[in-house]
C-alpha positions in Angstrom: -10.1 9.0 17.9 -7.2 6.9 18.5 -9.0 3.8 17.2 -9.8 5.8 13.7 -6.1 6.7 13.6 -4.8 3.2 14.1 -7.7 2.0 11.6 -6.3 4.9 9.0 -2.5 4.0 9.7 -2.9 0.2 9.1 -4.9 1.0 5.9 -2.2 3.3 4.8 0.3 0.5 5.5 -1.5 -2.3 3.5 -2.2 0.3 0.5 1.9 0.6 0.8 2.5 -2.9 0.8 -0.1 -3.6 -2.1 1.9 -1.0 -4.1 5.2 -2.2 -4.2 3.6 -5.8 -5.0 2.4 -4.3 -8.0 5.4 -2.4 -8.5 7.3 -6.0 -8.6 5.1 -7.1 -10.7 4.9 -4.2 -13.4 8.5 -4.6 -13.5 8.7 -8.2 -14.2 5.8 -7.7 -17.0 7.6 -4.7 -18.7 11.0 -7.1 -18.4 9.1 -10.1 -20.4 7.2 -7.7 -22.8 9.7 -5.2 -23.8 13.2 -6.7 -22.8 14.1 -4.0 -20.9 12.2 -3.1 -17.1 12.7 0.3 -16.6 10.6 2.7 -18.9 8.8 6.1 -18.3 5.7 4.3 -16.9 8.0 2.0 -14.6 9.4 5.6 -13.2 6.1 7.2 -12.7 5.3 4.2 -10.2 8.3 4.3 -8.8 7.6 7.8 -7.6 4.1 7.0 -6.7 5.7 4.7 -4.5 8.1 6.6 -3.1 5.4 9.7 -2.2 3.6 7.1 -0.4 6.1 6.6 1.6 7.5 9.9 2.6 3.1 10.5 4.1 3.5 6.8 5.7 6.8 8.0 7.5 5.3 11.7 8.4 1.9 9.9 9.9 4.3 7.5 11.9 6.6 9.5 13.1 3.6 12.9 14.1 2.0 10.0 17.1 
């Protein structure tokens, strides 16, 4: 049990990291494309993001 919630935690940690990557990226795409970085679709990710983060930080701090 305590293997498959180590194996769950790290998985949940990589999807984080992959997700701000991306987040980074969109931004830097919507900058080039548009001129300006921070439209409706850039906010939507942003709170993706940051719902992510609040279950990371509730699984972390539960153990």
């Amino acid at each position: 049990m305590a293997q498959d919630d180590a194996a769950v935690k790290t998985a949940l940690i990589i999807m984080y990291v992959i997700g701000i990557i991306c987040l980074g990226i969109t931004f830097f795409v919507l900058d080039k494309v548009n001129g300006k970085w921070f439209t409706k679709f850039s906010i939507g990710l942003v709170s993706i993001v940051l719902v992510m983060g609040i279950i990371l930080i509730n699984l972390i701090n539960v153990n």
